[in-house]
C-alpha positions in Angstrom: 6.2 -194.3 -16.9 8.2 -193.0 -14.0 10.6 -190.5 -14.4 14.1 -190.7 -12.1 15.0 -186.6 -12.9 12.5 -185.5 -10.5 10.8 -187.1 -7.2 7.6 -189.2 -7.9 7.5 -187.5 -11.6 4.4 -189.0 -14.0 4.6 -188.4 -17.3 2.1 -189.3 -20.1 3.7 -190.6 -23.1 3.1 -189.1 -26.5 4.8 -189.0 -29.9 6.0 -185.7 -30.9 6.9 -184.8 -34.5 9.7 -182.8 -35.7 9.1 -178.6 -36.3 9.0 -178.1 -39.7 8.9 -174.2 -41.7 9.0 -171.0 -39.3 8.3 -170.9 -36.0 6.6 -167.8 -34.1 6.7 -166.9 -30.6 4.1 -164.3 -28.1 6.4 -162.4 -25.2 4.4 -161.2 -22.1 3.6 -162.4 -18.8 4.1 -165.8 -20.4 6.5 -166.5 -23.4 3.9 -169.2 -25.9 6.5 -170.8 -28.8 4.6 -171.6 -32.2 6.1 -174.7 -33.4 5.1 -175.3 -36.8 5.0 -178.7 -37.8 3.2 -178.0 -41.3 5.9 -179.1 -44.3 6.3 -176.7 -47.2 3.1 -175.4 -49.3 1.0 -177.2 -46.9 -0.9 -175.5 -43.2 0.6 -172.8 -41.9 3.5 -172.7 -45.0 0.2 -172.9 -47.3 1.4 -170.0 -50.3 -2.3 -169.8 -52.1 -2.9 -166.1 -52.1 -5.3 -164.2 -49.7 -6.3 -161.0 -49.7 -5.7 -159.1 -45.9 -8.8 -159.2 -43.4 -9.7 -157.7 -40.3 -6.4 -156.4 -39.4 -4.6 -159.8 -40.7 -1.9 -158.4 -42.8 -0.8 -161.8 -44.2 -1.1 -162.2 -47.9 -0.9 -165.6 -48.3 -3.7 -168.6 -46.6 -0.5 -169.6 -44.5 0.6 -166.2 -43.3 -3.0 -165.3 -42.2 -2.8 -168.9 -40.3 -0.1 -168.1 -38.3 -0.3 -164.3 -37.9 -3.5 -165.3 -36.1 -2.0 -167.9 -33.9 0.4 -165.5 -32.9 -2.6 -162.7 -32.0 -4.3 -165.8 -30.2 -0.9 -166.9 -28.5 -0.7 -163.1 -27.6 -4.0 -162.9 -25.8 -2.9 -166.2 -23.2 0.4 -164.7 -23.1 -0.7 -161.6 -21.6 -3.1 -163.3 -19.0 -1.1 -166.0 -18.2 2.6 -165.8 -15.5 5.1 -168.2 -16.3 9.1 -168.3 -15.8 9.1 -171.0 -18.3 8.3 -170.6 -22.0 5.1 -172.6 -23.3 5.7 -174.2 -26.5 2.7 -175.4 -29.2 3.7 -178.2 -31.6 0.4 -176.7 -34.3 -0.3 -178.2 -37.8 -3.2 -178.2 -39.7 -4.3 -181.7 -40.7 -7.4 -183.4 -42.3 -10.1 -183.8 -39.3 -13.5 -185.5 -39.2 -15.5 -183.3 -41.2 -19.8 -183.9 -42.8 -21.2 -181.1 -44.7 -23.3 -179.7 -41.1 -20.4 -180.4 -38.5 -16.8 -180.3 -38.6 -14.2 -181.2 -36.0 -12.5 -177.8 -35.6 -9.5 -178.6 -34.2 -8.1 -180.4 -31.0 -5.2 -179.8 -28.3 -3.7 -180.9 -25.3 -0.9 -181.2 -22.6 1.7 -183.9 -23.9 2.8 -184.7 -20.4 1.3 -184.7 -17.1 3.4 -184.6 -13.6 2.6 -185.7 -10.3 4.5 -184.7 -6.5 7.0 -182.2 -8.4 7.9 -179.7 -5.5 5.6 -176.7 -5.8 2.5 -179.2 -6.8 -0.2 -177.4 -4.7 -2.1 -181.0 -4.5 -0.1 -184.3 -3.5 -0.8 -187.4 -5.9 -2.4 -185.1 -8.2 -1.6 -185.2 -12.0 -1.0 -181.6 -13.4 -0.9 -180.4 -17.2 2.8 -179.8 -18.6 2.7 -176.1 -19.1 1.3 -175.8 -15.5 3.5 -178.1 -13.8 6.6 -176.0 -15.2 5.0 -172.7 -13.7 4.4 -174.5 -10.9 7.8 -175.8 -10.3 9.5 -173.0 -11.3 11.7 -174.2 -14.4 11.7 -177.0 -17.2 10.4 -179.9 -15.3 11.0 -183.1 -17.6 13.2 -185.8 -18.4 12.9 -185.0 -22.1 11.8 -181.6 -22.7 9.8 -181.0 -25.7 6.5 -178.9 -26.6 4.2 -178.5 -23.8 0.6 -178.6 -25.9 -0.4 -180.7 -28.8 -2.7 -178.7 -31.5 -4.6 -179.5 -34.6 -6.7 -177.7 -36.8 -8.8 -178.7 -40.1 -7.2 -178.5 -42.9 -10.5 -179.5 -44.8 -12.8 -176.5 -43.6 -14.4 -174.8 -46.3 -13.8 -177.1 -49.2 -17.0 -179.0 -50.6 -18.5 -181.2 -47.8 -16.8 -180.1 -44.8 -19.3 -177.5 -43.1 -20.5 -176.6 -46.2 -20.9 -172.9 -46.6 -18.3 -171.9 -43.7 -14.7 -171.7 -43.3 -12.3 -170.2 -41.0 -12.1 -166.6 -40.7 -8.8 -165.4 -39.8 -9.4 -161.8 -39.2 -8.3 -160.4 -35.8 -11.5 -158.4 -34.9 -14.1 -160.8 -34.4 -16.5 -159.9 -37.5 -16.7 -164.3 -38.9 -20.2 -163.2 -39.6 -21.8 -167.0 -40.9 -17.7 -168.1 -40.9 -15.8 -169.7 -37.8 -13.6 -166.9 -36.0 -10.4 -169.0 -36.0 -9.3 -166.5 -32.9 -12.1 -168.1 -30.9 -11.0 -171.5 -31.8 -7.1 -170.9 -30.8 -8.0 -169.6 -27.7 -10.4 -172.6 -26.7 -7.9 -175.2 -28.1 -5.1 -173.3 -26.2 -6.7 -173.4 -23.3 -7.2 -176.9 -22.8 -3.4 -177.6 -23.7 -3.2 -175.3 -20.7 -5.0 -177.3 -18.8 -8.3 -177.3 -19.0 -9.2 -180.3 -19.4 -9.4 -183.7 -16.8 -7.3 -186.7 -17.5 -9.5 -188.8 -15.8 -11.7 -191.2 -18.1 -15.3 -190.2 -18.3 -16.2 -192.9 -20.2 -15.0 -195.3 -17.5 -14.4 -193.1 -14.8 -10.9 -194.6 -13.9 -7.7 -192.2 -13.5 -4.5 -191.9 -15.3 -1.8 -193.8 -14.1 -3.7 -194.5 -10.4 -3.8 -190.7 -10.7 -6.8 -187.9 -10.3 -6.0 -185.1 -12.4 -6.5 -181.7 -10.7 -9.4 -181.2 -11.6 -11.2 -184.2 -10.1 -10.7 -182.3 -6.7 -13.3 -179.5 -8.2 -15.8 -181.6 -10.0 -18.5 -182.2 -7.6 -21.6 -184.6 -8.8 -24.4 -182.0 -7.1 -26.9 -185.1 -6.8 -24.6 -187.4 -4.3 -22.3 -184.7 -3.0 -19.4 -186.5 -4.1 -16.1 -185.4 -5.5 -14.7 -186.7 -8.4 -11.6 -187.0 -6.1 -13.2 -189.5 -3.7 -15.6 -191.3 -5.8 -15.6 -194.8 -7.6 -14.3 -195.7 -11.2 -18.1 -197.0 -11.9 -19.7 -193.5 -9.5 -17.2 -191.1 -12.1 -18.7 -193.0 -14.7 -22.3 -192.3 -14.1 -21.4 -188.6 -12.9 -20.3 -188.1 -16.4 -24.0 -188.8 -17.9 -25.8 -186.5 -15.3 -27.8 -183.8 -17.4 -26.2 -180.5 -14.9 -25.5 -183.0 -12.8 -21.6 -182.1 -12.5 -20.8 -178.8 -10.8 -17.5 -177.1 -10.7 -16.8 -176.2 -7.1 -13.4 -174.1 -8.0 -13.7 -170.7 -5.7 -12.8 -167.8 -8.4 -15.0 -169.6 -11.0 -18.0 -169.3 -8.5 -17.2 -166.1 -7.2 -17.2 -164.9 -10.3 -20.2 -166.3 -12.0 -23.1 -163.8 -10.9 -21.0 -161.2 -12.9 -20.4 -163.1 -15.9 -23.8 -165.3 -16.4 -27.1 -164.1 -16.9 -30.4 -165.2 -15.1 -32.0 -168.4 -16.6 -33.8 -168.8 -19.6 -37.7 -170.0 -19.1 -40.4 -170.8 -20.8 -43.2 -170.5 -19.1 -46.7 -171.9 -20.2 -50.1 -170.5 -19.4 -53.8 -170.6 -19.8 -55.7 -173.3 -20.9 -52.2 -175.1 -21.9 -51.0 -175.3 -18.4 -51.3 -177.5 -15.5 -51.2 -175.1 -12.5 -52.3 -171.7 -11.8 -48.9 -170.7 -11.9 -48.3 -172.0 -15.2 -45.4 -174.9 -16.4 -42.0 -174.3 -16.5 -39.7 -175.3 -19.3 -35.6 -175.4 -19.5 -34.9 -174.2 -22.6 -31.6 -173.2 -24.7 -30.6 -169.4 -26.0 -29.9 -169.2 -29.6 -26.5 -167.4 -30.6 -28.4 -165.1 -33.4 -31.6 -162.5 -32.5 -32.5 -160.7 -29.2 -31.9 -162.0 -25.9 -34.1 -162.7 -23.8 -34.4 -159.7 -21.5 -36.7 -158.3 -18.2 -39.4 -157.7 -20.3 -40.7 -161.1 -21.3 -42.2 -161.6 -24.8 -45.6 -163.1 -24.1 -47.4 -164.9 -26.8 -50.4 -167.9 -28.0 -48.3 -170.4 -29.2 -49.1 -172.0 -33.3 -47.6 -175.1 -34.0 -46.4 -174.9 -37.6 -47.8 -177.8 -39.6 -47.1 -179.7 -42.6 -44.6 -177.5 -44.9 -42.9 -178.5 -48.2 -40.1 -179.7 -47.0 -41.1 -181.9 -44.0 -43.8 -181.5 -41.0 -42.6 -179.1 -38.8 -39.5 -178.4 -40.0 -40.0 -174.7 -41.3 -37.0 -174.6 -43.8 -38.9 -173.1 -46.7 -41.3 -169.8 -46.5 -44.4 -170.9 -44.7 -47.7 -171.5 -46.4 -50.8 -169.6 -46.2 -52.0 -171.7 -43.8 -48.6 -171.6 -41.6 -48.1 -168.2 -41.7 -51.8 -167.0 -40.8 -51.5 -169.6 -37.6 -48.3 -168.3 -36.5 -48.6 -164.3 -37.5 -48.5 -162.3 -33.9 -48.0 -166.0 -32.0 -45.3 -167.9 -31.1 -44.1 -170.3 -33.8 -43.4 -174.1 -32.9 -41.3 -175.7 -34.9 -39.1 -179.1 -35.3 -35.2 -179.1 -35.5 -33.7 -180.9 -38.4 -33.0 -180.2 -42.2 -31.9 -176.9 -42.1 -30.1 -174.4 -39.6 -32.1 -172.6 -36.3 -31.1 -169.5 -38.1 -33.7 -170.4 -41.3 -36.5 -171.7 -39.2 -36.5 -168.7 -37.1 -36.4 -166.0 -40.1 -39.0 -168.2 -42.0 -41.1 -167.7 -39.0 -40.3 -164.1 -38.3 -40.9 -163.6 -42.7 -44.5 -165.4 -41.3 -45.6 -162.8 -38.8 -44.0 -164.9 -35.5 -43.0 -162.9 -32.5 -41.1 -165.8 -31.3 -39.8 -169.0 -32.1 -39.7 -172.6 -29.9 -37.4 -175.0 -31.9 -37.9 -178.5 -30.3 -35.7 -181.5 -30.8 -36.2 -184.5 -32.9 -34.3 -186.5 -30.6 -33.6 -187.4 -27.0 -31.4 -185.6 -25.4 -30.4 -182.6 -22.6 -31.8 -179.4 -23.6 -28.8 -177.0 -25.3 -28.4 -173.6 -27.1 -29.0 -172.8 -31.3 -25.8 -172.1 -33.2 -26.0 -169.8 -36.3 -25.6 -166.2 -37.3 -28.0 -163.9 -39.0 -28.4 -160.1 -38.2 -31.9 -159.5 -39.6 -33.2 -161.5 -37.0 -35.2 -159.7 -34.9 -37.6 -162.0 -32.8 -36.2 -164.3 -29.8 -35.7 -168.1 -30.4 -35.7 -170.8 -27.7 -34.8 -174.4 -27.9 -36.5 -177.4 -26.0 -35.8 -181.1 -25.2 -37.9 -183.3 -27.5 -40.0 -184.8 -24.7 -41.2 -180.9 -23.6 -41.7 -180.2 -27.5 -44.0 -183.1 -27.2 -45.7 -181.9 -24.1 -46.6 -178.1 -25.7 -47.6 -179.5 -28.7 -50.3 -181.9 -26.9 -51.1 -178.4 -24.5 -52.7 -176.9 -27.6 -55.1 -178.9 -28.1 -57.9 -177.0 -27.2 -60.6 -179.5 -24.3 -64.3 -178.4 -24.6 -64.2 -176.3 -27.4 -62.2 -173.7 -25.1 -60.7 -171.0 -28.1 -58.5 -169.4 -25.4 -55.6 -171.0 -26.9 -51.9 -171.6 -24.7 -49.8 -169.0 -24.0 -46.1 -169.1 -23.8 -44.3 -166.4 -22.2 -40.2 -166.3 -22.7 -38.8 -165.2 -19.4 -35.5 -165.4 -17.4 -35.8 -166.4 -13.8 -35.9 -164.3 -11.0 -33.7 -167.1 -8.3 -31.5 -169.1 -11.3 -28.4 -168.4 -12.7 -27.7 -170.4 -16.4 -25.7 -173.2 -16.5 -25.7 -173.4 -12.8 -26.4 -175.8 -10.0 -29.0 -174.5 -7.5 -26.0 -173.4 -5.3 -24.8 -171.3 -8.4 -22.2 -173.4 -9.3 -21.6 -173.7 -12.7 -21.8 -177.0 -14.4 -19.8 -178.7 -16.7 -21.2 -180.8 -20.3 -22.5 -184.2 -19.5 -24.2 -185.3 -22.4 -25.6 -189.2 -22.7 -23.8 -190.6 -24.3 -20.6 -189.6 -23.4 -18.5 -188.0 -26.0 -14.8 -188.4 -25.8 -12.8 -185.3 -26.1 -15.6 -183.3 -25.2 -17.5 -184.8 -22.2 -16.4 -182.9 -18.8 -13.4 -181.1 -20.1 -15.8 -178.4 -21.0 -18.7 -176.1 -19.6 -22.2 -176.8 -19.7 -24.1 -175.4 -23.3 -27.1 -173.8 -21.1 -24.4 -171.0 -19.8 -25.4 -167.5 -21.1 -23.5 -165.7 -21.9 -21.9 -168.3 -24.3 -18.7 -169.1 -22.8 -15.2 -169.9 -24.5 -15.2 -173.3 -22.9 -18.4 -174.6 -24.2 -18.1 -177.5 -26.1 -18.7 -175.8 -30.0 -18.0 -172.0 -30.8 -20.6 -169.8 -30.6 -20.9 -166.4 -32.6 -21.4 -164.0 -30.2 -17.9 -164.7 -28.8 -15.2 -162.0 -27.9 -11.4 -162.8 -27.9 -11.6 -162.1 -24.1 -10.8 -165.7 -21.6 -10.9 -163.3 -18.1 -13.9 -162.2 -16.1 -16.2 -160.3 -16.5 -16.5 -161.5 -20.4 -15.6 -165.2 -19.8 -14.6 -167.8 -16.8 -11.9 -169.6 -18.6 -8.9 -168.0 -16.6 -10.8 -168.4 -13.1 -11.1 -171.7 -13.7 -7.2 -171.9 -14.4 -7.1 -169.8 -11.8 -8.5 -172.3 -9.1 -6.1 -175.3 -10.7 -3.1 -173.2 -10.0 -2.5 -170.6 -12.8 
């Protein structure tokens, strides 16, 4: 609908609840309002005792909520400039949740404005909390919160993420637990705006609007702009393994100082097709080594029927495993357990490495998990080049030889970038509402905030030369 308070005004049309219990507020550069909408005993007014952690001083499950909200409101508040205050309407509330994944929580602008006077792009659709900084002062017909935020209520009871639950110390140390920290400052920073309100799924705009950032989402295979492409074009942009690059200047000026080279595996000797060897993409895991410029180098075993399924190295290896993969390379399957157990099964075996590769199709990504007795680099392939190794060990013409795998980062490629060093954005197939676009590509190393599930190696930090969260917010108009 069409605003008459201010010229050519869109606004996105939402149902806000009423603030219930206390609210809390951050003062710095910006000024970020809690607004809690949990009712009494419940969320953030939850009185079950809890004993203080990581320099949360809140006694109770609800104080430690919102004392961390407030830390994590702190940190944007600080970074961000803004005349006007930015308000959060937060709650916890039941979210989809299986025993190995969890909706964590979920956020966003409650309005969107177009041609406001300051709007650094005409007929361009800007978050809320943007569009106020932008213009100077409260910008709607009917003020109200400018972000949206929810948060699982059902994480760490029986069969939601089994085994993990928010951790709401301020100091980073979740260890196997979620750093709720982390998670505030991702969801607060798509309420922000970081996020498109474009639909990926059919690529056609808000209200006959492009967001903002359709202007910086380039599909590096046509050349084309978001901005000046096709409802059906957007569409298949949004399926394009790295095919969408963000073309923002601060985020790619900044890049080379916040990403590392490219992860590669590279596959030699008898295995390999060219003198050269075969190149691999492959996904970091969050726990062990990194990958570093001294490349492990290694014949690679593929690990064979266990217990528990072929391939799937969730239970100590047998004899037979462990004398096959002892000094080599372990290849292993994903599925029934965590990357964290395959790898320390295989490292328990002897393994100086670990390729995990997919049971199903899909882009290659990283390995979530913690563990800090891992000592031996892991990798992650696509299914199809899990296949492709596996059949390279098969020895021709009696050759003993064997195939070598040697993990290495590339001398010319940046991860998660475009061949122009432009970072890309996540584009899996099939699209995925709410995360699709709106978020950096999984293959970035270091993990960044914006990726579309929180990593453990994460700080609490959102600026360069940690994280490229505020340059992207940066290019938008923050």
């Amino acid at each position: 609908m069409t605003s008459n308070k201010r010229p050519n005004l869109t606004l996105l049309a939402v149902s806000l609840a009423l603030a219930l219990g206390a609210a809390g507020s951050a003062q710095a550069a910006a000024t970020i309002v809690i607004n809690n909408l949990n009712g009494p005993g419940v969320g953030f007014n939850d009185a079950t005792p809890a004993t203080p952690v990581g320099g949360n001083t809140g006694t109770t499950l609800g104080q430690q909520r919102l004392i961390a909200f407030t830390h994590a409101a702190n940190i944007w508040g600080a970074t961000l400039t803004s005349s006007v205050p930015i308000v959060i309407n937060a709650q916890f509330t039941p979210l989809a949740c299986t025993a190995t994944s969890a909706v964590l929580g979920s956020a966003g602008a409650t309005q969107v404005f177009a041609d406001f006077p300051g709007a650094p792009k005409a007929g361009t659709l800007y978050s809320y909390a943007l569009a106020n900084k932008l213009y100077g002062s409260e910008i709607s017909d009917a003020p109200g919160a400018q972000i949206n935020a929810r948060f699982n209520s059902e994480l760490g009871k029986a069969g939601c993420l089994t085994g993990s639950s928010f951790y709401f110390g301020l100091d980073g140390n979740e260890g196997s637990n979620i750093d709720f920290v982390a998670t505030l400052l991702h969801e607060m920073g798509h309420g922000i705006g970081f996020q498109t309100f474009t639909n990926g799924s059919t690529g056609a705009q808000f209200a006959g609007y492009p967001s903002v950032w359709d202007h910086y989402l380039l599909d590096n295979t046509t050349n084309k702009l978001w901005v000046n492409m096709t409802n059906a074009e957007r569409a298949a942009s949004s399926l394009k393994d790295a095919g969408l690059s963000w073309t923002g200047p601060r985020v790619t000026a900044a890049v080379p100082s916040v990403l590392t080279a490219t992860p590669e595996l590279r596959i030699v000797g008898v295995g390999a097709t060219s003198a050269a060897g075969d190149l691999y993409k492959v996904g970091e895991a969050d726990f062990g080594p990194k990958l570093d410029k001294s490349p492990v180098t290694g014949q690679i075993a593929q690990v064979a029927l266990q217990a528990d399924s072929p391939g799937s190295a969730c239970t100590p290896f047998n004899e037979a495993n462990a004398a096959a993969v002892r000094r080599n390379i372990a290849l292993v399957s994903r599925g029934t357990c965590g990357f964290a157990v395959k790898v320390k099964n295989a490292q328990n075996a002897g393994a100086i490495g670990v390729i995990v590769a997919d049971n199903a199709p899909g882009p290659v990504t990283g390995m979530g998990g913690s563990d800090p007795t891992i000592t031996i680099p892991a990798v992650r392939v696509t299914q199809a080049d899990g296949a492709l190794i596996a059949a390279s060990l098969t020895k021709p013409n009696g050759n003993t030889a064997g195939t070598v795998g040697k993990f290495e980062r590339s001398k010319t490629l940046i991860s998660g970038t475009d061949a122009q060093r432009r970072i890309t954005m996540y584009t899996p197939n099939p699209y995925q509402s709410g995360s699709s676009v709106s978020h950096y590509n999984t293959t970035a190393s270091r993990n960044q905030l914006m990726e579309p599930a929180i990593s453990a190696d994460l700080t609490h930090t959102v600026t360069a030369p940690i994280d490229l969260t505020f340059e992207l917010l940066k290019d938008i108009g923050w």
